[in-house]
C-alpha positions as CSV (number, residue, x, y, z in Angstrom):
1,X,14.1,1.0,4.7
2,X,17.2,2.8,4.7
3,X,18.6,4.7,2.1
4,X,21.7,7.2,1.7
5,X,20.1,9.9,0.2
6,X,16.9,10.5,2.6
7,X,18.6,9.3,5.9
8,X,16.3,11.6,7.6
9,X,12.7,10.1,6.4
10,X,14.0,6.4,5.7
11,X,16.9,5.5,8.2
12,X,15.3,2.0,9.9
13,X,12.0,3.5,9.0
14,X,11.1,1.3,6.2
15,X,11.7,-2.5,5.1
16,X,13.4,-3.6,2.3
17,X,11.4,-4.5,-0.8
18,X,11.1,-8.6,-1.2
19,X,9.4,-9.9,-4.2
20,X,8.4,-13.2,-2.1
21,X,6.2,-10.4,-0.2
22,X,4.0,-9.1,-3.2
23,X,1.8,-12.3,-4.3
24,X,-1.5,-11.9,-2.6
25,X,-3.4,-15.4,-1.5
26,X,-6.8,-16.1,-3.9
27,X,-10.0,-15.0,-2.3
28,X,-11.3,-18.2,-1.7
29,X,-8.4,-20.8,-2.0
30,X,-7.8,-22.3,1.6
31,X,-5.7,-21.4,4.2
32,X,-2.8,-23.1,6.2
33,X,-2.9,-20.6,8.8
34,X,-1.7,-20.1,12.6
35,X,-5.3,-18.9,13.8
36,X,-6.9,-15.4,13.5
37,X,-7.7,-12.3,15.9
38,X,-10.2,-9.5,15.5
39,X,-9.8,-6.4,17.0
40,X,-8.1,-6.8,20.6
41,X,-5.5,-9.5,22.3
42,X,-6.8,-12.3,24.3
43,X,-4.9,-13.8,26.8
44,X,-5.1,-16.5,29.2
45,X,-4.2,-15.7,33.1
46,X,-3.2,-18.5,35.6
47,X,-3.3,-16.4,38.8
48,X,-2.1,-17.4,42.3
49,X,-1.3,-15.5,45.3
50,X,0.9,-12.4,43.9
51,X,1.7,-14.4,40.6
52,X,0.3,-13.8,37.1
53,X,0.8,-15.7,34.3
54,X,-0.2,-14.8,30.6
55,X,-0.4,-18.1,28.7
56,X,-3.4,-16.7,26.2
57,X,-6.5,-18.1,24.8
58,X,-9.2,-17.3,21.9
59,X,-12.0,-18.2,24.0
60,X,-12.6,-15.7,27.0
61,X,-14.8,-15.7,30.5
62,X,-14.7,-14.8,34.0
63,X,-14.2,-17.3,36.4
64,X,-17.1,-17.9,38.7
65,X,-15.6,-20.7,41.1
66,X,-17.5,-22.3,43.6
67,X,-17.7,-24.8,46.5
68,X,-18.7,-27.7,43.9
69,X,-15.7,-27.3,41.5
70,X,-13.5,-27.3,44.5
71,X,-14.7,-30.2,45.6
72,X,-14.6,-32.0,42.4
73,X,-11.4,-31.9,41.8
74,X,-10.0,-32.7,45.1
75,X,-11.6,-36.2,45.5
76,X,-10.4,-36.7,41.9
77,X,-6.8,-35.6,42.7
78,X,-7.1,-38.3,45.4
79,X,-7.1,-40.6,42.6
80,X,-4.1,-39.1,40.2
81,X,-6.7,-37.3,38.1
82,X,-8.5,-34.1,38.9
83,X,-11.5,-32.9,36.6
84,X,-12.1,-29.1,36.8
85,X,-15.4,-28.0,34.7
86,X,-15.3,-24.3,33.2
87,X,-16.0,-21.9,35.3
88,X,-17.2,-19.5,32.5
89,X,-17.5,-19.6,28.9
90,X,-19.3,-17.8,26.1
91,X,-19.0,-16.3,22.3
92,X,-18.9,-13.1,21.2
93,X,-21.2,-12.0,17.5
94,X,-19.3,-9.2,15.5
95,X,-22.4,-8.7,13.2
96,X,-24.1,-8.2,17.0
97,X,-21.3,-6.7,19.0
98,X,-23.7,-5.6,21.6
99,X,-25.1,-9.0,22.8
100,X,-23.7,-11.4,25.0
101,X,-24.7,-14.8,25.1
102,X,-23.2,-16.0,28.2
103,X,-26.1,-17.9,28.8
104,X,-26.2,-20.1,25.3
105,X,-26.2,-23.8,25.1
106,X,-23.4,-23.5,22.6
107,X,-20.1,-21.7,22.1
108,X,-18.9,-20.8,18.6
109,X,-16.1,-19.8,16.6
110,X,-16.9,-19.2,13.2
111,X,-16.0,-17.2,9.8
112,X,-18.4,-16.8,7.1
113,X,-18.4,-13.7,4.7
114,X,-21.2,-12.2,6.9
115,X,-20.7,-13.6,10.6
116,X,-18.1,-13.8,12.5
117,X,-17.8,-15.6,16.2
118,X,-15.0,-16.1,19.0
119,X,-15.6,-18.1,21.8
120,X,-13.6,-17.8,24.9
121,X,-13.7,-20.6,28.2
122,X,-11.9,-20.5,31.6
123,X,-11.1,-22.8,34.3
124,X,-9.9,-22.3,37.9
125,X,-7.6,-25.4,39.3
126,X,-8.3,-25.0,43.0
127,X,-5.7,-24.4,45.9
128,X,-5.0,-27.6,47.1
129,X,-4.1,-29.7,43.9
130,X,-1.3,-31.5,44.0
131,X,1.2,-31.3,40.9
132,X,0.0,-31.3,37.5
133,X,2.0,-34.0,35.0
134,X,-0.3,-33.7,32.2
135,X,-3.7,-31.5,31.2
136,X,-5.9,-31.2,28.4
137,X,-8.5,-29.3,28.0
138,X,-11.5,-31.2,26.7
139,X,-14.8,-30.5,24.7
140,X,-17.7,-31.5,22.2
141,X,-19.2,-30.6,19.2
142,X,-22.7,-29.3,19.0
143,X,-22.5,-29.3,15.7
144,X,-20.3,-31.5,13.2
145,X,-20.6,-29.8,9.8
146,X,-18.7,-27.1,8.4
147,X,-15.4,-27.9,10.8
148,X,-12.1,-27.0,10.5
149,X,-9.3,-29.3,9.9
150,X,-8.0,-28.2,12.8
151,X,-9.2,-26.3,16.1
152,X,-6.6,-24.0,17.8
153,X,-6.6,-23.1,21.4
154,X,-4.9,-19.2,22.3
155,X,-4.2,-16.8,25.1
156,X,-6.6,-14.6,26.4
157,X,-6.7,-11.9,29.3
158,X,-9.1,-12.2,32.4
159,X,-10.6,-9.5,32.6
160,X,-14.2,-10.3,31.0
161,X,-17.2,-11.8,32.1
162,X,-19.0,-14.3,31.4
163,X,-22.8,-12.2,31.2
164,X,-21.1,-8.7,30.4
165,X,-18.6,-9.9,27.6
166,X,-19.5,-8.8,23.9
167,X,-18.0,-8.0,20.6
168,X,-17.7,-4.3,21.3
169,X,-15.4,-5.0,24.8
170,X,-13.9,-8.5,23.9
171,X,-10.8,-9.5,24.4
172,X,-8.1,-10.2,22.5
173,X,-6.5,-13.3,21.8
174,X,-2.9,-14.3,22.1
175,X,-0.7,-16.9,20.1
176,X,-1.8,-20.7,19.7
177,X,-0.8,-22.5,22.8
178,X,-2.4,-25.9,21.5
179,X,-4.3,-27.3,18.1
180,X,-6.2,-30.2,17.8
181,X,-7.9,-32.7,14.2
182,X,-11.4,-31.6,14.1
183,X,-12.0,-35.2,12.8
184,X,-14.6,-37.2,15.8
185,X,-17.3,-35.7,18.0
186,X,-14.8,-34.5,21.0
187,X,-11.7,-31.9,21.0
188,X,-9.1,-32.6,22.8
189,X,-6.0,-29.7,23.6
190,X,-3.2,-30.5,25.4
191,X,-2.2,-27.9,27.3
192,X,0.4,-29.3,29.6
193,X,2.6,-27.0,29.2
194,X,0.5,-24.1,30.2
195,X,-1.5,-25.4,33.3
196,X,1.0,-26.6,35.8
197,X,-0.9,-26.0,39.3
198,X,-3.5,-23.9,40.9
199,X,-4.6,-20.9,39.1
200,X,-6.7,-19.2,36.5
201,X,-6.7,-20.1,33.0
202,X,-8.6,-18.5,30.2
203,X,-8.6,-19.1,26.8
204,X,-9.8,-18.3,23.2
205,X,-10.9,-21.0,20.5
206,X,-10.9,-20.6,16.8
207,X,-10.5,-22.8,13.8
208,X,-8.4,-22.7,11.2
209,X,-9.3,-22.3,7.6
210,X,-12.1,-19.5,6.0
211,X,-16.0,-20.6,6.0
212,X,-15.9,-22.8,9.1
213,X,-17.5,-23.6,12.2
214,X,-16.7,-24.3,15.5
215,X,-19.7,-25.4,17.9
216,X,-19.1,-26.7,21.0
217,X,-21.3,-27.2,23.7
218,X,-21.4,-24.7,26.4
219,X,-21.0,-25.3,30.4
220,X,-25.1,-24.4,30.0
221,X,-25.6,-28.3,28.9
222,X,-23.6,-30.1,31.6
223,X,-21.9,-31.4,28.8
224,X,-19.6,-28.3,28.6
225,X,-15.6,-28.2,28.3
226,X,-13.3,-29.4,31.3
227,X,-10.0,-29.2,32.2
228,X,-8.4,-32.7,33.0
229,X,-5.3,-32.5,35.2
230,X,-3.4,-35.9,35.6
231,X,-1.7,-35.2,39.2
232,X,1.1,-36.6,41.2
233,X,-1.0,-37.3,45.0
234,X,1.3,-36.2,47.7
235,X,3.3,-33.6,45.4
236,X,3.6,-30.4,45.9
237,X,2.4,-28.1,42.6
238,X,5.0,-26.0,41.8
239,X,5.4,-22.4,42.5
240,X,4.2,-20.3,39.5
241,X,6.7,-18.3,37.5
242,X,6.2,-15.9,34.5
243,X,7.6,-18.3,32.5
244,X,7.4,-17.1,28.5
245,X,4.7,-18.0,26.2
246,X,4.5,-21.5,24.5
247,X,3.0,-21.8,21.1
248,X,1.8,-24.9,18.9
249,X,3.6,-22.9,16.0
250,X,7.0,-22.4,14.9
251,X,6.7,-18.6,15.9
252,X,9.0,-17.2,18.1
253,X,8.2,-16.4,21.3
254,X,9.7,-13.1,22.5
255,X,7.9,-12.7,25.8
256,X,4.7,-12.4,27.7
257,X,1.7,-10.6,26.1
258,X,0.6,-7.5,27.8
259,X,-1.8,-7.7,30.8
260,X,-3.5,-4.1,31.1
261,X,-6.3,-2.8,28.9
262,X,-6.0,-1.0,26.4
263,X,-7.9,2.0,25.8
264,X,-10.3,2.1,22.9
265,X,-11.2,4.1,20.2
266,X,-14.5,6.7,21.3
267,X,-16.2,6.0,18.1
268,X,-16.2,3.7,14.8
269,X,-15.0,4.8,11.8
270,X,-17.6,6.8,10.0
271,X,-15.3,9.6,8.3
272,X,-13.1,7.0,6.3
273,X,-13.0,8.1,2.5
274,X,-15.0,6.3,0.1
275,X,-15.3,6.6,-3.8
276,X,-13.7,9.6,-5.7
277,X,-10.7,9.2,-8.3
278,X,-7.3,6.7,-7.4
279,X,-4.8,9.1,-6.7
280,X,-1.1,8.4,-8.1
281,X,1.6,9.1,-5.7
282,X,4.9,8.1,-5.6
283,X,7.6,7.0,-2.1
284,X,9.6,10.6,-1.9
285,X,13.3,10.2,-3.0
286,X,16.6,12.7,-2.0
287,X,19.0,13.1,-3.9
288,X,22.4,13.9,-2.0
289,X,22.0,17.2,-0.6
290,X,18.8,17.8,-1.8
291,X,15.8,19.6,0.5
292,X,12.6,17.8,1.2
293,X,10.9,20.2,-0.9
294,X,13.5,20.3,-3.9
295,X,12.7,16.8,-4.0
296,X,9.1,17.2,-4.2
297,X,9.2,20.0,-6.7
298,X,11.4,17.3,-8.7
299,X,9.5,14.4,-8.5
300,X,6.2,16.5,-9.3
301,X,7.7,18.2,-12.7
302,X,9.0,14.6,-13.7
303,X,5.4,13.3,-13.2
304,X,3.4,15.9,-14.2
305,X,2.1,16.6,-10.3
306,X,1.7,14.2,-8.0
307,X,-1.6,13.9,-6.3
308,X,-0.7,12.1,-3.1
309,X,2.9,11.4,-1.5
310,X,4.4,8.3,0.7
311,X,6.7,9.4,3.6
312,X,8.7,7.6,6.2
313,X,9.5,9.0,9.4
314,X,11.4,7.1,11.9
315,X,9.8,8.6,14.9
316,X,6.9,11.0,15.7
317,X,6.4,12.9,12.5
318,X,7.4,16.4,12.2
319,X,5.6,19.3,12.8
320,X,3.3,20.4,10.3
321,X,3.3,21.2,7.4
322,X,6.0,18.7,8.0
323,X,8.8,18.0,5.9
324,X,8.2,18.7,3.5
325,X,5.0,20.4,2.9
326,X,2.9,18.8,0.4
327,X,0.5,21.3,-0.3
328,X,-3.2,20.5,-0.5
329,X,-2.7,17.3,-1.7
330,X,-3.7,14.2,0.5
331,X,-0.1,12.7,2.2
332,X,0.2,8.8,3.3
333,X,2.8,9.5,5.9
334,X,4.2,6.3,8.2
335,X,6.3,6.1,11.0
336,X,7.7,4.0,13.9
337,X,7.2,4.4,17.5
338,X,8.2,0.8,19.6
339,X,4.9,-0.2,20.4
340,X,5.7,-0.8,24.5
341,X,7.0,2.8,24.3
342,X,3.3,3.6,22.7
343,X,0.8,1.2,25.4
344,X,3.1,3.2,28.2
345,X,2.1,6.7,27.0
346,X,5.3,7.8,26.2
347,X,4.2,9.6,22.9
348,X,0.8,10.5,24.2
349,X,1.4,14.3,24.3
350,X,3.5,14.7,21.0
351,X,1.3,12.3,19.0
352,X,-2.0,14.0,20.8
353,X,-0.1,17.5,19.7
354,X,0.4,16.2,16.1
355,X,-3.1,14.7,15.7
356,X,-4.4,17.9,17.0
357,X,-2.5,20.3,14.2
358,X,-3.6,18.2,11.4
359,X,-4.7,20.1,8.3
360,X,-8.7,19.8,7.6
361,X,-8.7,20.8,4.5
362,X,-7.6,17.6,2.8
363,X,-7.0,13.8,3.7
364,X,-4.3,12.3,5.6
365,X,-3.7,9.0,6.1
366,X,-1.3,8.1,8.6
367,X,0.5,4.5,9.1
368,X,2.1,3.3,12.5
369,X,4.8,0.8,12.1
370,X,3.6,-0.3,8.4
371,X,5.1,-3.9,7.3
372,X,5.2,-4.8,11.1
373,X,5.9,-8.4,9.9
374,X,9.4,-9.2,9.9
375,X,10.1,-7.3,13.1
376,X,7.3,-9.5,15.0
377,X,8.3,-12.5,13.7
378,X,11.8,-11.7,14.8
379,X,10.9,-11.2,18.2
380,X,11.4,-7.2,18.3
381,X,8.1,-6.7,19.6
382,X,4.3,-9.2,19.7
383,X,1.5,-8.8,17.8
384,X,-0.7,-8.0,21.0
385,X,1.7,-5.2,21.8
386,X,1.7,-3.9,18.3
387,X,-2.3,-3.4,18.2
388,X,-2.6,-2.3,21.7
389,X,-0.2,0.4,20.4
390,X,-2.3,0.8,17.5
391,X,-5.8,1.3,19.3
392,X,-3.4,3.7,21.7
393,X,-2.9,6.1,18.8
394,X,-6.4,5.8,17.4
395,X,-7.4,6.5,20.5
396,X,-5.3,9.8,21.0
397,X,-6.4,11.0,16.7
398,X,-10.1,10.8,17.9
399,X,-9.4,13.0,20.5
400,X,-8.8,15.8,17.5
401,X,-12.3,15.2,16.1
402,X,-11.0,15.3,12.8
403,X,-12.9,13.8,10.0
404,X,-10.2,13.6,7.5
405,X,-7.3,12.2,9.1
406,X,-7.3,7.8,8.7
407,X,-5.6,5.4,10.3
408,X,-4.4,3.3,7.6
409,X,-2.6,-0.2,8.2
410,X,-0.4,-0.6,5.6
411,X,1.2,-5.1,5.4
412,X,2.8,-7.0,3.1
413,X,0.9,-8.4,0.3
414,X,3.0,-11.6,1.0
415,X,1.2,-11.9,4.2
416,X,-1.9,-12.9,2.2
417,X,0.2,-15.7,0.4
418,X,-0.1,-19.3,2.1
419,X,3.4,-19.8,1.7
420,X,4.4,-17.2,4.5
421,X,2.3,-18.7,6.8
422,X,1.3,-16.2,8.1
423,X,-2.4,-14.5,9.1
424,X,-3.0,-10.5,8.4
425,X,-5.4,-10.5,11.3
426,X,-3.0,-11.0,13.6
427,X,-1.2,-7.5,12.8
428,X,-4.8,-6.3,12.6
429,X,-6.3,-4.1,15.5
430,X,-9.3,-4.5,14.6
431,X,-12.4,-2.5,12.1
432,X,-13.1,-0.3,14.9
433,X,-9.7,1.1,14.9
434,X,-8.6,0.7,10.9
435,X,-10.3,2.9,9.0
436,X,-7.8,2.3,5.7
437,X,-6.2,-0.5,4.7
438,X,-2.7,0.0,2.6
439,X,-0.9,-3.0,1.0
440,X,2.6,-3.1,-0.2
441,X,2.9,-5.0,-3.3
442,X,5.7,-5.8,-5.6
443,X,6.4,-7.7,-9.4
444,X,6.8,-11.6,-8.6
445,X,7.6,-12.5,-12.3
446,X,10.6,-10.3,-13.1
447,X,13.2,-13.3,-11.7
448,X,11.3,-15.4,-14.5
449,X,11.7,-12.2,-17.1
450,X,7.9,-10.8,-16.7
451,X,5.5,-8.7,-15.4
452,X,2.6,-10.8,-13.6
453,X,-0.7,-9.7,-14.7
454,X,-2.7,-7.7,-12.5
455,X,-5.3,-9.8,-11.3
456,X,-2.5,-11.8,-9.9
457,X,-0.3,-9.6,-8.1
458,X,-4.1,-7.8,-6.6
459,X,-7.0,-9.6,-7.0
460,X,-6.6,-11.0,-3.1
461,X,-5.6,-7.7,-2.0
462,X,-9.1,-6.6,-2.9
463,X,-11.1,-9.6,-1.9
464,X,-9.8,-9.4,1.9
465,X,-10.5,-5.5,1.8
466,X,-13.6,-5.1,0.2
467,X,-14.6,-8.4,3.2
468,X,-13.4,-5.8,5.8
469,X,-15.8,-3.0,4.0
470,X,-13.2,-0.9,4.3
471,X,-11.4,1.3,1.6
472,X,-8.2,0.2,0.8
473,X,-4.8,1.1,-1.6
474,X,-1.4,0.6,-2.7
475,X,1.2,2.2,-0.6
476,X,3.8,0.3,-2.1
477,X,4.5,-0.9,-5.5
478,X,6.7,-1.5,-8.5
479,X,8.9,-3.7,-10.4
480,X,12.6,-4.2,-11.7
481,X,12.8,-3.4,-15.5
482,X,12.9,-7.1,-16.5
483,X,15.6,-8.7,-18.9
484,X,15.3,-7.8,-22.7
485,X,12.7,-4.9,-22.2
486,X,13.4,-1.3,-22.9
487,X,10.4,-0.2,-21.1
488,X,8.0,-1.0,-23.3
489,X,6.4,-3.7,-21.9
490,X,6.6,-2.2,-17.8
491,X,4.8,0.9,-18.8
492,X,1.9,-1.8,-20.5
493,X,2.0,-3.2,-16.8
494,X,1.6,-0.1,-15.1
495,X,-1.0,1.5,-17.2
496,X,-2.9,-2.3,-16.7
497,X,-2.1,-2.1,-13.3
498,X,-3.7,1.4,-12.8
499,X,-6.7,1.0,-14.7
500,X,-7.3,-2.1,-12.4
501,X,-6.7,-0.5,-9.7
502,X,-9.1,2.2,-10.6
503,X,-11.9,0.2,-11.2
504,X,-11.8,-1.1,-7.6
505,X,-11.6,2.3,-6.1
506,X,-8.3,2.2,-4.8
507,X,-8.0,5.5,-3.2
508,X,-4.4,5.8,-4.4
509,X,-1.2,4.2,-5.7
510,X,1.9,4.7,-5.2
511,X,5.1,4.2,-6.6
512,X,8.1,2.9,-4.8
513,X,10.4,5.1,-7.2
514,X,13.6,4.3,-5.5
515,X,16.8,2.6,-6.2
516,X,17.5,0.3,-3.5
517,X,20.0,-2.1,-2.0
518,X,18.0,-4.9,-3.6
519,X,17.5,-3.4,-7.1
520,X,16.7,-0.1,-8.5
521,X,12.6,0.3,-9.1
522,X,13.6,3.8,-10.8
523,X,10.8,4.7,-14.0
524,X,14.4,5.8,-15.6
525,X,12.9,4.7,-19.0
526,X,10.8,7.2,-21.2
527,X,8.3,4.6,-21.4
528,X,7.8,3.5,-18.3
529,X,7.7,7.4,-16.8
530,X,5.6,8.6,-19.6
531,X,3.1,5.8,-18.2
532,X,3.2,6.9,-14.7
533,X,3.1,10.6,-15.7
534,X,-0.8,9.6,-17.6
535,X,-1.6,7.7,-14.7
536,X,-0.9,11.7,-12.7
């Protein structure tokens, strides 16, 4: 968020605070959603002779082609219609992420609060078949209860196999290509517009909506999913282009998702903080001409010392102690790198460098790209590419062996509202690359003259955190001084607010003390900064 009077930290290094963004979604109320990812980006490759095309899937598996599913769909192409069987499928057991099941009668996709699935299924269309006018990919239930409304079909790479594939090296799904009612005992996708000829297509299956189910019978029964292709006989398919992404949503679709591996994190996040006080911390303001560190001193003898700070940097952060130097305290320091800039290894040295020189003594919680919302849905940069990047950089801090330094997503709480449409997993690398998770949160009521209650603005915010098992806090929040209040009633919301916060362990809050193009968040009231100052 830019700002004239701390160009250096904030210039496009920060959003712009949105009120629509700050009203988490209720723990348990349903979701209209666009599908979910864990972890990694699944794709789905169609591959021909020196041509790849990424068209994604949620379900993933190797193609193991033979002599009978050639032959199959040939004599049916004969006929207009060519049947192709899956050539691999399987499901992959987070609470188990070192089994495979590649050899299970079923394939699932499933969220409960303590099991999670993704299935993955693959096809090969053989040389030979004429053009494709219409496919759908076709499968049935093992089981009917607990469904979705709907079932969504998504990208997903090739390079997994069917026996070898488990949660720990899945991969990871790409956007919706298709969706289908979960309403008789069959599923039916179509995916004409991703399966045009010969080729290799993978793809990922999950359902949409929290505590569902989807179990589908596996290629194990003989009853397993197929690929129907209605052909033209005589014509030619046509030659295979790296034609963008389509998606069953109204999401953009900038480009093709990535098709190399990214590398992953050497070990799961033991060293993230747990427990202790909720640290108050404020976003670090300039003043025109002021130092890094004049500001800090400013800021600290207005509050009473800070315990924790919130900085911006644009690019790779500065040296340390950086700028400025906080002292022992523990920092939450974000910045932006372009994510393709990231997966290419254009940062690895400075950002292995950085990690490297980290202090020891104290926590640090860094952010890459926080609020990477907006700027995906505007087509700046995919979601795949934005946590390949991430699990880049994690990647590069485990390299330092340092317990106290956290990688710490940090998304808008409107991203847990229904109304944005939107799913936080799909920003979400994944629980063996987060170790914090950071939410930026902001006063919905002032435009209707109030303060929203705690348990409104929050109580979400915690509920899909402590369902992670992961520590989370507030790396953004505040509020407008309302119509007809002198201060009196904000600094009652932000001692409420705190003393929420600090019975669900938030390791900090901060406030976004900042007056901005939208509004000015300033604690300029005695009230309001005497509240903040107790809170310190």
């Amino acid at each position: 968020m830019g700002h004239h009077g701390q160009r250096e930290v904030f210039s496009g290094g920060h959003h712009r605070p949105d009120a629509r963004r700050s009203l988490p979604v209720p723990p348990d109320a349903p979701r209209r959603r666009r599908g979910r990812r864990r972890g990694s980006n699944p794709f789905l490759y169609f591959a021909t002779a020196g041509t790849l095309l990424v068209v994604g899937g949620s379900a993933a598996a190797i193609v193991l082609s033979g002599s009978g599913t050639v032959h199959n769909a040939r004599t049916a192409a004969a006929r207009g219609h060519s049947t192709v069987p899956a050539s691999a499928d399987t499901y992959v057991v987070r609470e188990m992420p070192g089994t495979t099941f590649g050899g299970a009668r079923k394939i699932t996709a499933s969220r409960w609060p303590g099991w999670h699935t993704e299935a993955y299924v693959a096809f090969d269309v053989p040389p030979g078949t004429p053009a494709v006018a219409g496919a759908r990919v076709e499968m049935t239930f093992d089981r009917l209860e607990n469904r979705p409304r709907q079932v969504e079909l998504r990208t997903l790479p090739g390079s997994w196999t069917e026996e070898g594939t488990s949660w720990s090296n899945r991969p990871v799904a790409g956007p919706v290509v298709a969706t289908a009612p979960a309403d008789s005992a069959k599923v039916s996708f179509d995916v004409g517009r991703v399966v045009n000829g010969p080729g290799h297509y993978a793809f990922a299956i999950t359902g949409q909506g929290r505590r569902s189910a989807v179990s589908l019978h596996s290629r194990e029964t003989g009853d397993g999913p197929r690929l129907v292709l209605r052909t033209r006989p005589g014509a030619p398919a046509p030659t295979p282009s790296n034609s963008p992404e389509t998606s069953g949503t109204a999401l953009p679709a900038p480009g093709p998702e990535p098709t190399w591996e990214a590398p992953q994190p050497v070990k799961t996040p033991t060293t993230s903080p747990v427990g202790g006080r909720t640290l108050c911390g404020l976003s670090l303001e300039l003043k025109p001409g002021e130092t890094f560190q004049k500001a800090l001193a400013r800021m600290d003898a207005a509050y009473g010392g800070l315990e924790t700070v919130r900085l911006f940097y644009q690019g790779v952060p500065p040296a340390w102690p950086g700028k400025p130097d906080t002292g022992k305290r523990p920092p939450i320091i974000s910045f932006k790198l372009a994510p393709k800039d990231v997966i290419a290894g254009k940062y690895d040295q400075a950002m292995t460098r950085w990690f490297a020189t980290a202090p020891r003594d104290r926590d640090l919680y860094w952010v890459y790209y926080h609020e990477p919302e907006d700027n995906i849905a505007a087509g700046d940069f995919t979601a795949a590419d934005y946590r390949a990047a991430w699990r880049r950089l994690r990647s590069l801090a485990d390299k330092a062996d340092n317990p106290r330094i956290h990688a710490t997503l940090v998304l808008m709480g409107w991203s847990l509202d229904p109304l944005s449409k939107r799913d936080w997993r799909d920003y979400y690398p994944g629980r063996d690359v987060i170790q914090v998770l950071g939410w930026d949160v902001y006063n919905l009521g002032w435009k209707k003259g109030r303060y929203d209650d705690p348990a409104t603005m929050y109580d979400r915010v915690v509920a899909v955190s402590k369902g992670e098992n992961l520590p989370f806090g507030v790396a953004e929040t505040g509020s407008y001084l309302v119509a007809g209040d002198n201060g009196d009633r904000r600094a009652s919301w932000l001692r409420a607010m705190n003393a929420y916060l600090t019975k669900r362990n938030a390791l900090w809050v901060a406030y976004f003390d900042l007056d901005w193009s939208t509004g000015d968040f300033r604690l300029l009231d005695t009230q309001s900064r005497q509240a903040w100052s107790d809170f310190c």
